[in-house]
N, C-alpha and C positions, 0 to 999 in steps of 0.2 A: 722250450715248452713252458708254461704258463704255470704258477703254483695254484693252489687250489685256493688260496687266500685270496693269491690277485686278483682271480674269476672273479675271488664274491664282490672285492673293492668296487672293480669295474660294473659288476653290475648292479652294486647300490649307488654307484656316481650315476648309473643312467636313468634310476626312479628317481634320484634329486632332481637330474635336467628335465626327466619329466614335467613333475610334479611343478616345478619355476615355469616351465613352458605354459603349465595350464591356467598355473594361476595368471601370467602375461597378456594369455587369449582373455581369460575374464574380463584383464582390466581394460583390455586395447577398445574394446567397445566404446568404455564411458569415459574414457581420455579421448577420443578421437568424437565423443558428442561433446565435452565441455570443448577441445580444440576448436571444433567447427563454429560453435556457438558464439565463442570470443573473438573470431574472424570476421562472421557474419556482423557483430558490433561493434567490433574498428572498423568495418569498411562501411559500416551505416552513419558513423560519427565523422570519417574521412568524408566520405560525401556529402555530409550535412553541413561541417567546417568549408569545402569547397565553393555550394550552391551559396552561401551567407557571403565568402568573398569572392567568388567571379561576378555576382548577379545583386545590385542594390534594390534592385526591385522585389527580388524574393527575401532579402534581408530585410526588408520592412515589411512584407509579410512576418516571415517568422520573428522579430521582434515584435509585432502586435498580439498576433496572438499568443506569443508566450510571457508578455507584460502587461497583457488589458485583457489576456479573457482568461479564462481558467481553464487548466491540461487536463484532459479527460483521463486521469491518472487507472484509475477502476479500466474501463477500456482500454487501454494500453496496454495492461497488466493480464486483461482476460484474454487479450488475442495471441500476447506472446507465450501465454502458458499454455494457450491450446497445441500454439504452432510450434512452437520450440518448450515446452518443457519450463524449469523453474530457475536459470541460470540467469539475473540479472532481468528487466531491471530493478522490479519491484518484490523481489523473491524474501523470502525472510532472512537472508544472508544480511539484508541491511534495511529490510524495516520489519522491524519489530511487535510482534502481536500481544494485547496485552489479556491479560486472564480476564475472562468473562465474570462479570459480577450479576448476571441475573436476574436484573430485575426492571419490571417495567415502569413507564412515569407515572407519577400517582400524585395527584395534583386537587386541589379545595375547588378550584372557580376557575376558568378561563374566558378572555374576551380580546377582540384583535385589538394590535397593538402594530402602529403604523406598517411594516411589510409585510407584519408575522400577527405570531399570536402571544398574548402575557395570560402565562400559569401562574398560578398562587400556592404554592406549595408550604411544609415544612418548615421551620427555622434552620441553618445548614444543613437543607436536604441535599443528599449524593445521587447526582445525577446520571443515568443510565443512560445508554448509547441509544438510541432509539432503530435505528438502522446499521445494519454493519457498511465499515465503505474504508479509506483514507483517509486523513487528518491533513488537509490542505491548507490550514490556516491556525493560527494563535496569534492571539493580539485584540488591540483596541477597537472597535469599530463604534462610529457616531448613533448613538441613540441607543446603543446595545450593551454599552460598556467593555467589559474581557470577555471574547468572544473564539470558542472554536467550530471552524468550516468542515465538517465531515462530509466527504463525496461519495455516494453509494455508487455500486456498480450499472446501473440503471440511468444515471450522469444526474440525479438528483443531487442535490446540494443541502446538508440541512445546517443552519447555525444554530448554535446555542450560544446565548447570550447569558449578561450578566453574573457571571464565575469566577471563581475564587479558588485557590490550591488544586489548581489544574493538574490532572493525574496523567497525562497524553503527553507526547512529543510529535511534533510535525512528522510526517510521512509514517507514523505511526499504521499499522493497521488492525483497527480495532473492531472486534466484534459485537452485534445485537446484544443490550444487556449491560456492557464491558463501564464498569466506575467511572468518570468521566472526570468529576471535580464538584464541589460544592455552588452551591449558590452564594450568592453576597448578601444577600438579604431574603428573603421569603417572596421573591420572585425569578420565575424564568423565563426568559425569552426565546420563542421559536422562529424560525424563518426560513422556509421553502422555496429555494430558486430551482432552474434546470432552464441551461443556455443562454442565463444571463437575465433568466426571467422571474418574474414572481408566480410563483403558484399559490393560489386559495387552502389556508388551513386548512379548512373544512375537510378537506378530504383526507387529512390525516387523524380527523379527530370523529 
């Protein structure tokens, strides 16, 4: 027969195995959504690797359009978050949102300026994110000088040109408002594409 200590041992081992069991049940949910999630996107990148080399024809599809027109990053980003939640690819695991600086452009004089449009602003005025979206571009561009491509969700595209101590990193995701980088001189350059097109300032302004 059983001492009256053993009892209790025994049945504080079995609120422990409880207590592990329930936390187990919690976790099995959200390990078996990030497991399924990470499945579903090796067997999208297996099949993506396969279609590129069994098929030359869809390989130069998908080389064109992923080297001459621009990825609708914002859409991608909005469908898989609807569908699948926040696990890869554009989640904030790996791009990084930057604090909102709040404020809107504020500018002396505007008049178009070959795609776009040239503001007259401030001596290093900090330029303000006009639209929230993606950072799909940093660099050079002809006519525009240091140039970042922000893509809203909406597949707008807006540049800012002419910039200097660029406060963004590529694939950034930055918010309406968010410090952007100064200007070079007491000019900025705007420019409105969507699908590779020019859209008319005017409607932004």
């Amino acid at each position: 027969m059983k001492s009256l200590e053993e009892v209790r041992e025994n049945f504080k081992n079995k609120i422990r195995l409880n207590k592990n069991s329930k936390k187990l049940k919690n976790y099995s949910p959200r390990l078996y959504g990030i497991f399924t999630k990470l499945m579903l996107l090796l067997v999208i990148f297996l099949s993506f690797l396969i279609i590129i080399k069994g098929s030359p024809q869809y390989k130069k599809i998908i080389t064109n359009k992923l080297f001459q027109e621009n990825i609708p990053f914002m859409k991608i980003n909005n469908l898989y978050t609807t569908y699948l939640g926040n696990l890869f690819p554009f989640s904030n695991m790996f791009l990084n949102t930057k604090p909102v600086f709040k404020e809107k452009l504020v500018y002396q004089d505007l008049s178009k300026y070959k795609d776009g449009v040239c503001l007259k602003v401030d001596k290093n005025y900090l330029v303000p994110v006009k639209e929230s979206g993606i950072v799909i571009f940093i660099g050079e561009q002809e006519d525009y000088q240091k140039t970042v491509i922000i893509q809203e969700a909406s597949g707008i595209e807006i540049w800012y040109g002419n910039l200097k101590d660029i406060n963004v990193n590529i694939y950034d995701y930055v918010e309406q408002g968010t410090f952007l980088g100064e200007v070079k001189d007491e000019t900025l350059y705007l420019v409105f594409k969507k699908d590779g097109q020019i859209i008319d300032y005017q409607k932004f302004f």
